[in-house]
NUFIRO-585535 format. One record per atom (N, C-alpha, C, O): residue number from 1; atom name; x, y, z. Coordinates in Angstrom, 1 decimal. Atoms other than C-alpha are relative to their C-alpha. Layout:
N
+-----+------+--------+--------+--------+
| pos | site |      X |      Y |      Z |
+-----+------+--------+--------+--------+
| NUM |   CA |      X |      Y |      Z |
...
+-----+------+--------+--------+--------+
This chain:
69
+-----+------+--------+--------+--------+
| pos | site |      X |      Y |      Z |
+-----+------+--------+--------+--------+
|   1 |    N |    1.4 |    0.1 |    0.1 |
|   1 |   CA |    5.8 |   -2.1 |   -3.5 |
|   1 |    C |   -0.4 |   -1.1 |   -0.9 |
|   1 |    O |    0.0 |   -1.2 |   -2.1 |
|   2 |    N |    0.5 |    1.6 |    0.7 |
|   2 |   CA |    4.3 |   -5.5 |   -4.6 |
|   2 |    C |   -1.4 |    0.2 |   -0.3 |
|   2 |    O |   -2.2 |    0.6 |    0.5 |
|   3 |    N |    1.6 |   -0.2 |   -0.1 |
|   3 |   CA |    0.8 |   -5.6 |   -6.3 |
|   3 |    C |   -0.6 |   -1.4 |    1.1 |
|   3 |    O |    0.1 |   -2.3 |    1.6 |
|   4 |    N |    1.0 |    0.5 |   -1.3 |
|   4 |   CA |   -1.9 |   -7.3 |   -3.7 |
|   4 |    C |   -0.2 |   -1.5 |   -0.6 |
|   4 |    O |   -0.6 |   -1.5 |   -1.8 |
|   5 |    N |    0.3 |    1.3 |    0.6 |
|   5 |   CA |   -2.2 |  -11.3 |   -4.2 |
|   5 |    C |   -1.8 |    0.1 |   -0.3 |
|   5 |    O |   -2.6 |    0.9 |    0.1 |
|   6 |    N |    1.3 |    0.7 |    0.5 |
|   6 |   CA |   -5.3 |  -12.6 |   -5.7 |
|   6 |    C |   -1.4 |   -0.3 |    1.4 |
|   6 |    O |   -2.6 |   -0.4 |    1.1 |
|   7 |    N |    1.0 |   -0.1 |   -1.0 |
|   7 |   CA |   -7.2 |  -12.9 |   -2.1 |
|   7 |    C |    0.2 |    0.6 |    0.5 |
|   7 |    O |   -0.5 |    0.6 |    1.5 |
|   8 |    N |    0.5 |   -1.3 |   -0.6 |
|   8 |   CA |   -6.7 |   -9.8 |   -1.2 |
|   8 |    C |   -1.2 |    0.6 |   -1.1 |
|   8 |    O |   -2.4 |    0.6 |   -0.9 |
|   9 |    N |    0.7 |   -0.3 |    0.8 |
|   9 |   CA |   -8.1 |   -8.6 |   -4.1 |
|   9 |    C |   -1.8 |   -1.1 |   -0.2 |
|   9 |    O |   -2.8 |   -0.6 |    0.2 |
|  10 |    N |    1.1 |    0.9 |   -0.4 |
|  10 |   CA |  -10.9 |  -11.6 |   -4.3 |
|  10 |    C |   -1.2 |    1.2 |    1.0 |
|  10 |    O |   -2.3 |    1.7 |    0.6 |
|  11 |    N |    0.4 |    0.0 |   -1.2 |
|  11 |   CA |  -11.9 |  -10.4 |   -0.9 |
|  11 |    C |   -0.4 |    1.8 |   -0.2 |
|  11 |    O |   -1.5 |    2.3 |   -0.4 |
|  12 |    N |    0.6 |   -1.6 |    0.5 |
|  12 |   CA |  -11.8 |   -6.5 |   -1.3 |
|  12 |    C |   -1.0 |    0.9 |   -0.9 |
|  12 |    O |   -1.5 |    2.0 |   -0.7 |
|  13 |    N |    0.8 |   -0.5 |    1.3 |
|  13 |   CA |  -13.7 |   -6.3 |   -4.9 |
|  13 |    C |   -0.9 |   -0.9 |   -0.1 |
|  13 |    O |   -1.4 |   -1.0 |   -1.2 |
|  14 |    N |    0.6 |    0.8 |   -0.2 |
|  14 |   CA |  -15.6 |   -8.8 |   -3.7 |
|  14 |    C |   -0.6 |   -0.7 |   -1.1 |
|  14 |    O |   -1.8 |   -0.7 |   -1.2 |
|  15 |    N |    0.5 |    0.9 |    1.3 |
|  15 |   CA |  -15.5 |  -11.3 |   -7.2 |
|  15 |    C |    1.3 |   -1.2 |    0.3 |
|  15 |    O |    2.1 |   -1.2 |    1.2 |
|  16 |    N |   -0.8 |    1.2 |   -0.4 |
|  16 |   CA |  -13.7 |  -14.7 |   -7.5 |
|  16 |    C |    1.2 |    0.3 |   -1.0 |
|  16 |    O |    1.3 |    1.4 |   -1.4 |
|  17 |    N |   -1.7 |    0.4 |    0.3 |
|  17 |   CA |  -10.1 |  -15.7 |   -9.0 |
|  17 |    C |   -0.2 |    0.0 |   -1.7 |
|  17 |    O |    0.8 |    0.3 |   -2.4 |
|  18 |    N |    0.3 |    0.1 |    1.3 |
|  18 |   CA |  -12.2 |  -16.3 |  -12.6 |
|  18 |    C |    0.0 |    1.3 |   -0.4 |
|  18 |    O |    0.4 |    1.7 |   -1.5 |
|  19 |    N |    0.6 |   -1.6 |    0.7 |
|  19 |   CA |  -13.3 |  -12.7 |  -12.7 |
|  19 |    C |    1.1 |    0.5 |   -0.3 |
|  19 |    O |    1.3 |    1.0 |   -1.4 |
|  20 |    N |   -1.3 |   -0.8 |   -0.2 |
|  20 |   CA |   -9.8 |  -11.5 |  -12.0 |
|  20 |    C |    1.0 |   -0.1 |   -1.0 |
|  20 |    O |    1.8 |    0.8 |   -1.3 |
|  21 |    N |   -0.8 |    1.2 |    1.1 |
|  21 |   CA |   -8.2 |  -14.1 |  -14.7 |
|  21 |    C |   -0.6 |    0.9 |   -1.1 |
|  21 |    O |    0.1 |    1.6 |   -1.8 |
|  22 |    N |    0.6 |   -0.6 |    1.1 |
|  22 |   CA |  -10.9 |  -12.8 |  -17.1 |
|  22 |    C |    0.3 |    2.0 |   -0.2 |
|  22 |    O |    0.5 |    2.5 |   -1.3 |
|  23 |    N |   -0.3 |   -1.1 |    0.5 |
|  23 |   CA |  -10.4 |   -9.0 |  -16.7 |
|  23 |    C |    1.3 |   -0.3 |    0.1 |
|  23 |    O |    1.7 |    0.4 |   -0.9 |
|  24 |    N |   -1.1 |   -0.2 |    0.7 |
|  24 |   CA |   -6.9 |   -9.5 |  -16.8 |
|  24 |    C |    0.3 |   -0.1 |   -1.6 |
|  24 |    O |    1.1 |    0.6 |   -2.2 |
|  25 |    N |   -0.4 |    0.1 |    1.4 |
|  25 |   CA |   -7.0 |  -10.7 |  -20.4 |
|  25 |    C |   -1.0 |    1.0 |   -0.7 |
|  25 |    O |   -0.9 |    1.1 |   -1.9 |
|  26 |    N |    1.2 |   -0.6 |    0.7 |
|  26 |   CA |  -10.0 |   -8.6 |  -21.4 |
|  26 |    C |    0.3 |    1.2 |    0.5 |
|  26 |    O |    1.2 |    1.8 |   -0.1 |
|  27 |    N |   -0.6 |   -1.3 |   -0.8 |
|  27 |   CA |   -9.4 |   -5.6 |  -19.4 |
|  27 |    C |    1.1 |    0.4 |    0.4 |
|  27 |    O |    1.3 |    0.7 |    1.6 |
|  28 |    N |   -1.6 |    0.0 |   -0.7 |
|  28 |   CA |   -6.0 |   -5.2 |  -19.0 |
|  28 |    C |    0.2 |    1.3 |    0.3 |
|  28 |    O |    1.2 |    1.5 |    1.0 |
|  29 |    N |   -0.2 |   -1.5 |   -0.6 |
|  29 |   CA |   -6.3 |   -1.2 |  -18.4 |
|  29 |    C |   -1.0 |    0.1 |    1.3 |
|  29 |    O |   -0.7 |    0.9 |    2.2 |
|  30 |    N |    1.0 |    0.4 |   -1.2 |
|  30 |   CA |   -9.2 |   -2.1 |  -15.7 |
|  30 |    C |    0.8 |   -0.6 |    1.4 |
|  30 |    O |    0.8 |   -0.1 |    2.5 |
|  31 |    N |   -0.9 |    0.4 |   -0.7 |
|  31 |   CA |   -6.8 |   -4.4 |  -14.1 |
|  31 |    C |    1.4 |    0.3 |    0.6 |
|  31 |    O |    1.8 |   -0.1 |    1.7 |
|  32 |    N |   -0.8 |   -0.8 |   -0.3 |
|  32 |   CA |   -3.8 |   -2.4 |  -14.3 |
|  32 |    C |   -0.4 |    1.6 |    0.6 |
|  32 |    O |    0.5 |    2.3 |    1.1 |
|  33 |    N |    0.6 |   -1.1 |   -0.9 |
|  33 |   CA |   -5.6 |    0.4 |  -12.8 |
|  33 |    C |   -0.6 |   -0.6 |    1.5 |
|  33 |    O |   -0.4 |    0.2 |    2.5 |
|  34 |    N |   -0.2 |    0.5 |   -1.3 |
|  34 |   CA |   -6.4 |   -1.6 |   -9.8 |
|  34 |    C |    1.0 |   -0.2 |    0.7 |
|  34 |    O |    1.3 |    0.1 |    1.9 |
|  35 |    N |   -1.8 |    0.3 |   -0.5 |
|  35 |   CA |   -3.0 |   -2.8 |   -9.3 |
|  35 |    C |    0.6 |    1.0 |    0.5 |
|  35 |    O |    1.1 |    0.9 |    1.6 |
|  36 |    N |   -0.3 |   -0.8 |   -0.6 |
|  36 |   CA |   -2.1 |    0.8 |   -9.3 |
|  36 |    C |   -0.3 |    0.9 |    0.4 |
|  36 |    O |    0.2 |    2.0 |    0.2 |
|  37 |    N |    0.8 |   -0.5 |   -1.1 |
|  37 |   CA |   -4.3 |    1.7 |   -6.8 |
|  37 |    C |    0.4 |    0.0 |    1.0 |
|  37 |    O |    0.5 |    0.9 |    1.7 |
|  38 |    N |   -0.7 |    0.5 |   -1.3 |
|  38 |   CA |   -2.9 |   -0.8 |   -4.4 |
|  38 |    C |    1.1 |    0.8 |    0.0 |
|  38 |    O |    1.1 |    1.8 |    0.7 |
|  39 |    N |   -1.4 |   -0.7 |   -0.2 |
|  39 |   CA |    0.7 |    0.4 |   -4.9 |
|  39 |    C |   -0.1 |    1.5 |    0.8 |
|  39 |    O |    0.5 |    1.9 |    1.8 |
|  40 |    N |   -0.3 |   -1.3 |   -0.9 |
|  40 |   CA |   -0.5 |    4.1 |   -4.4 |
|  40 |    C |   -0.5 |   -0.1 |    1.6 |
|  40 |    O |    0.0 |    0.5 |    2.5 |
|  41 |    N |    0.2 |    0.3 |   -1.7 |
|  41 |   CA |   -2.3 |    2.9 |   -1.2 |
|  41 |    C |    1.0 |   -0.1 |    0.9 |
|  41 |    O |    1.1 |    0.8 |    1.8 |
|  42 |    N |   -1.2 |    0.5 |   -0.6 |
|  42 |   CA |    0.7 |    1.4 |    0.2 |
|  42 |    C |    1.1 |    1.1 |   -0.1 |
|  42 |    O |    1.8 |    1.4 |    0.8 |
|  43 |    N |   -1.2 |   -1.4 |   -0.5 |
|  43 |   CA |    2.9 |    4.3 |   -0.6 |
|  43 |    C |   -0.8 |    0.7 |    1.1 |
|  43 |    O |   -0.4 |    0.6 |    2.3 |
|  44 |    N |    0.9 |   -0.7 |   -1.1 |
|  44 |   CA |    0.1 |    6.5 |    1.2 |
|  44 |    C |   -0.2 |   -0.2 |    1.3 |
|  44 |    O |   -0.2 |    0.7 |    2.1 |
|  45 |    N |    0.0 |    0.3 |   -1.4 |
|  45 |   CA |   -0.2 |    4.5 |    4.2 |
|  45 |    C |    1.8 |    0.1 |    0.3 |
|  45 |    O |    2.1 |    0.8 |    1.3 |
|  46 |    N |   -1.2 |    0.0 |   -0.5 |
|  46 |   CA |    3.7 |    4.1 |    4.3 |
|  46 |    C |    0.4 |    1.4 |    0.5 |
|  46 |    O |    0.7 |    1.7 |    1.6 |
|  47 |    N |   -0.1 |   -1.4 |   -0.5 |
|  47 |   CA |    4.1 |    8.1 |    4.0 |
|  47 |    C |   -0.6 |    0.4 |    1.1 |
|  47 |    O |    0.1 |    1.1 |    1.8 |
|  48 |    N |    1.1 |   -0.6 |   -0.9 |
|  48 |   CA |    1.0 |    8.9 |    6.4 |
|  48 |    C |    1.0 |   -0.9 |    1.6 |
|  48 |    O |    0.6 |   -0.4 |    2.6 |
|  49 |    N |   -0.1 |    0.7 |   -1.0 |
|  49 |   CA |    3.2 |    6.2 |    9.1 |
|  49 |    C |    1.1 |    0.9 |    0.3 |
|  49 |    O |    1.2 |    1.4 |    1.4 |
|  50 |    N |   -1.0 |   -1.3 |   -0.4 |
|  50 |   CA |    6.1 |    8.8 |    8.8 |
|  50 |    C |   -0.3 |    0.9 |    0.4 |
|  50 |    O |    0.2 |    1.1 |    1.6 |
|  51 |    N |    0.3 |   -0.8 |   -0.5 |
|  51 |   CA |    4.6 |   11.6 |    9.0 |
|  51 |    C |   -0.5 |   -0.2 |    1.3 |
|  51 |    O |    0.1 |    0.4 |    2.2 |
|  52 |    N |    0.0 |    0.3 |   -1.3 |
|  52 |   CA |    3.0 |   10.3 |   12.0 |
|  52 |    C |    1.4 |   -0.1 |    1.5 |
|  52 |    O |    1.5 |    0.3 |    2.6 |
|  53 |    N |   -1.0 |    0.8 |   -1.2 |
|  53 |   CA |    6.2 |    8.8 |   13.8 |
|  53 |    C |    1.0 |    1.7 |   -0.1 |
|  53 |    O |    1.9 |    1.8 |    0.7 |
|  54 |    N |   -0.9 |   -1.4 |    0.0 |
|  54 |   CA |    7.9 |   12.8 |   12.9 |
|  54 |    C |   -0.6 |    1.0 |    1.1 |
|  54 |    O |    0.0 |    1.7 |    1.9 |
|  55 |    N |    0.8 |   -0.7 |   -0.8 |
|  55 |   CA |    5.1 |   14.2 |   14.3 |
|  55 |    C |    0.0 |    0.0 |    1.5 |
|  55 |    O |   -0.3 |    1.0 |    2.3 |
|  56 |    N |   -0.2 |    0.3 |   -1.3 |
|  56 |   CA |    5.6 |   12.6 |   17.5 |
|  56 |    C |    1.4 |   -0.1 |    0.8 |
|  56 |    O |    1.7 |   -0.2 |    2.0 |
|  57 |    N |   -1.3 |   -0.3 |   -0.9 |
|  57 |   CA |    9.3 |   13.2 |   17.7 |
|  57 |    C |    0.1 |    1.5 |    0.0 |
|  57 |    O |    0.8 |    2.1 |    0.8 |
|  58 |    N |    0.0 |   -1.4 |   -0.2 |
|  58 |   CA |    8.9 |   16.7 |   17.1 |
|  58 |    C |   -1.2 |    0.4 |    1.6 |
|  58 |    O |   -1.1 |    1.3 |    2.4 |
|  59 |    N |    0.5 |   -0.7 |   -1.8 |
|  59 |   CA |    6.3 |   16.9 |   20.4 |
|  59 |    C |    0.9 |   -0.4 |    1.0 |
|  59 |    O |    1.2 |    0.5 |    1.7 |
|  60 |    N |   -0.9 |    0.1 |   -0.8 |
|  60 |   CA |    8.6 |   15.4 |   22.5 |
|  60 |    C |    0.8 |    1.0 |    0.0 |
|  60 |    O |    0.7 |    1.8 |    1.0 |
|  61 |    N |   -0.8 |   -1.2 |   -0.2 |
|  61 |   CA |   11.6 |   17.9 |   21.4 |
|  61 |    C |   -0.7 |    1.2 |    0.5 |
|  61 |    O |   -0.1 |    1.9 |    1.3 |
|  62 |    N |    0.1 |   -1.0 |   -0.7 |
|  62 |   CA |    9.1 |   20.5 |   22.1 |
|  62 |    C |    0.0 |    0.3 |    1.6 |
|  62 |    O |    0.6 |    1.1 |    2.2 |
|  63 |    N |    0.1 |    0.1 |   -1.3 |
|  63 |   CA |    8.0 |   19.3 |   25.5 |
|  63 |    C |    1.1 |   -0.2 |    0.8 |
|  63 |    O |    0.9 |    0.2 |    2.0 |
|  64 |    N |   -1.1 |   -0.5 |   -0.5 |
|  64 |   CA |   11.7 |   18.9 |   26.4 |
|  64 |    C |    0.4 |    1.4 |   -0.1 |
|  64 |    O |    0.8 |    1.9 |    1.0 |
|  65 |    N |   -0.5 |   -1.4 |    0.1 |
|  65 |   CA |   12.7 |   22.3 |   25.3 |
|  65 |    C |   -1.1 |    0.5 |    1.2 |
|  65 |    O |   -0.6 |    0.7 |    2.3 |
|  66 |    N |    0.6 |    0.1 |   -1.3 |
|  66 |   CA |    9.6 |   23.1 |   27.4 |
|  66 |    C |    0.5 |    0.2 |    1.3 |
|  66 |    O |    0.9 |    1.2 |    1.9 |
|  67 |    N |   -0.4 |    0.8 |   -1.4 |
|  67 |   CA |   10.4 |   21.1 |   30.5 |
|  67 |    C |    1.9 |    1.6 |    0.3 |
|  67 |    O |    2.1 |    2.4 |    1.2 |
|  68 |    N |   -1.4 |   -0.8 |   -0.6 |
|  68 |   CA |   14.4 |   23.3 |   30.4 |
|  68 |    C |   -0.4 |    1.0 |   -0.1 |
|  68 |    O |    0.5 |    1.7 |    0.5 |
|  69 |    N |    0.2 |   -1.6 |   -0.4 |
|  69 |   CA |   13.2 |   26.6 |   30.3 |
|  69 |    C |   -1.2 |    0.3 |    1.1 |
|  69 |    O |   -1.4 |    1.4 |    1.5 |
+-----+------+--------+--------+--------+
């Protein structure tokens, strides 16, 4: 898990490259709380793509078991 470059962020929190510079040195708990925002995002979506892709191998096994009886 990598924090989000500078234009993602830019672009999301909708402020420029200065704002981001400045709360990094002035807010450094502001900015480390965004950072690990992204990360838990990205776990969240990574887990939620699992659970999905399980989800869809388990209807198949049912609809085969299904299908032979």
């Amino acid at each position: 898990m990598s924090s989000p470059s500078l234009r993602v962020l830019e672009k999301d929190l909708g402020v420029n490259k200065t704002t981001l510079h400045n709360w990094k040195k002035t807010r450094p708990k502001l900015y480390a709380f965004i950072i690990e925002s992204y990360k838990r995002k990205e776990f969240l979506d990574k887990n939620l793509e699992l659970m999905i892709n399980q989800k869809d191998f388990l209807e198949k096994e049912i609809n085969a078991i299904k299908d032979n009886l």
